[in-house]
C-alpha positions in Angstrom: 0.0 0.0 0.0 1.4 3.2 -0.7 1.9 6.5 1.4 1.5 9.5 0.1 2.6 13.0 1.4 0.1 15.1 2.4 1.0 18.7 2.9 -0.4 20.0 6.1 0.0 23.6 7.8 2.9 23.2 10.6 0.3 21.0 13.2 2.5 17.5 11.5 6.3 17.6 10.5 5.4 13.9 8.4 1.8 13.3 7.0 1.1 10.7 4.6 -2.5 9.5 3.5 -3.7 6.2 1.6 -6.2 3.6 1.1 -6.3 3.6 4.9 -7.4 6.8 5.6 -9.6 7.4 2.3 -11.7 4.4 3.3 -12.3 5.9 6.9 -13.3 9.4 5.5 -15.5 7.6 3.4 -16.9 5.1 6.1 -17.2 8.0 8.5 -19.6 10.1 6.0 -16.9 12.8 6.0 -17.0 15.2 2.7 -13.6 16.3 2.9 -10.2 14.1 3.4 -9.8 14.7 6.8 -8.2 11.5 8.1 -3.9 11.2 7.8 -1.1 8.4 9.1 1.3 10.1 11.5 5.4 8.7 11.2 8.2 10.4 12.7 11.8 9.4 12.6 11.4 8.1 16.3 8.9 4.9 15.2 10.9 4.1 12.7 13.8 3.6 14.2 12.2 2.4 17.8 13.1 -1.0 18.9 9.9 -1.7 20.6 7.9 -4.8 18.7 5.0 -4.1 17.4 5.9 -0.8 15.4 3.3 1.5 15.3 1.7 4.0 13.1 -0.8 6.5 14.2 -3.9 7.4 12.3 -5.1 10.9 13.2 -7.9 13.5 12.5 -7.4 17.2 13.0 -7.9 17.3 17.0 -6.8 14.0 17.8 -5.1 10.5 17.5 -8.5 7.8 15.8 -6.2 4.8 15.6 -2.9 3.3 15.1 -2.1 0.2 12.5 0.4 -2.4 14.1 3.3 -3.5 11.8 5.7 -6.4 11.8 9.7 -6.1 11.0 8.6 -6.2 6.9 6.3 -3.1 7.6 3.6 -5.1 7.0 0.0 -4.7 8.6 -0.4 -7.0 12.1 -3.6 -5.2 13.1 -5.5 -1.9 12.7 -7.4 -0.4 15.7 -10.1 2.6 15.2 -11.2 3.9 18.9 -15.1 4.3 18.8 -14.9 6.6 21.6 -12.9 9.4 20.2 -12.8 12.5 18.1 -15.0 10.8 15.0 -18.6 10.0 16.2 -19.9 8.8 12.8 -18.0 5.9 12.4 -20.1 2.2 12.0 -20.0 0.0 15.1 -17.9 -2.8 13.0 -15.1 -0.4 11.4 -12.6 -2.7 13.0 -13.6 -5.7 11.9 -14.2 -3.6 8.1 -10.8 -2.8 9.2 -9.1 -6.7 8.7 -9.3 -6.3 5.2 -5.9 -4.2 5.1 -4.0 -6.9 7.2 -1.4 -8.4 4.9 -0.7 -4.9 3.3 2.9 -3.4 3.1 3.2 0.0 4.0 5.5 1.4 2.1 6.7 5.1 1.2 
């Protein structure tokens, strides 16, 4: 799956978008691309197992996707109870479909 840049005012030093986050603005009913995958140098380069990726909304942190050592996706987790109301009471299991995918840049 690729990442691609998105250019955000100074809020986010590294902001990428792709099939992730255009399938939750479209799941959430949002009109505008709102949703965006946060990576800094420090995740990748942590040591910590799983590596993490975090899936944000202006306002706050939605998500993160879990990645083994190939960058591929372990597990994506959407939080019900935060910052996007409008999400469907299943959007984690819609979620599973995107295990398997490489994120790459």
């Amino acid at each position: 799956m690729e990442l691609k840049r998105r250019k955000m005012r100074e809020e986010v030093r590294k902001a990428w978008t792709c099939e992730i986050t255009w399938f939750l603005d479209q799941v959430a009913g949002l009109d505008e691309r709102l949703h965006y995958i946060v990576i800094n140098d420090l995740i990748l380069f942590d040591d910590e197992e799983p590596a993490t990726y975090y899936i944000r909304v202006p306002g706050g942190t939605v998500g993160s996707i879990f990645l083994d050592d190939d960058y591929n996706i372990k597990e994506i987790f959407i939080d019900l109870n935060n910052v996007v109301e409008s999400y469907p009471a299943n959007i984690n299991k819609q979620m599973k479909k995107f295990i398997g995918e490489r994120m790459i840049e």
